[in-house]
N, C-alpha and C positions, 0 to 999 in steps of 0.2 A: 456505564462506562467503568465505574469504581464503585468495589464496594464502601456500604454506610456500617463502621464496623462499632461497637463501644468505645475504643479508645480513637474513632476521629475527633479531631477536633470540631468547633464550631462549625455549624454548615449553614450556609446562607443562600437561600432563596431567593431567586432573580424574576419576576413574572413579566413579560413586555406584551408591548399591542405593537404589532408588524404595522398592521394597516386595518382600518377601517372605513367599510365603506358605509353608505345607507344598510346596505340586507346582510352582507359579509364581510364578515373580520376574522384578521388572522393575529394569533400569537405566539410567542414562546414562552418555556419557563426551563430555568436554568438551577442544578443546584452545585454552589462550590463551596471549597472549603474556604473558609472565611481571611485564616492567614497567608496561604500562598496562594489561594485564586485556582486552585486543581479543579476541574471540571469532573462533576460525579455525576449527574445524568440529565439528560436535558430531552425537552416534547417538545414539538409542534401543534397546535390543532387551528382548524378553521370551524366556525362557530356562523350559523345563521341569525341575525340579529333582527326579534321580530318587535 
């Protein structure tokens, strides 16, 4: 969404669990800039849980 340049500031790492089931789970992982909260790039994935 935004570039990660040298002069960003701090960048913070957001990892979530959407849902979890027994076999499938799903999350997200977010990264922002720590002081105003700008959203720099954010995944999706769904993970088969064995």
């Amino acid at each position: 969404m935004r570039p990660i340049l040298p002069d960003t500031p701090r960048v913070l790492a957001i990892g979530t669990v959407i849902h979890r089931g027994a076999k499938v789970a799903t999350a997200e992982g977010r990264l922002v800039v720590e002081e105003t909260g700008k959203l720099l790039a954010h995944a999706t994935t769904t993970c088969l849980v064995l």
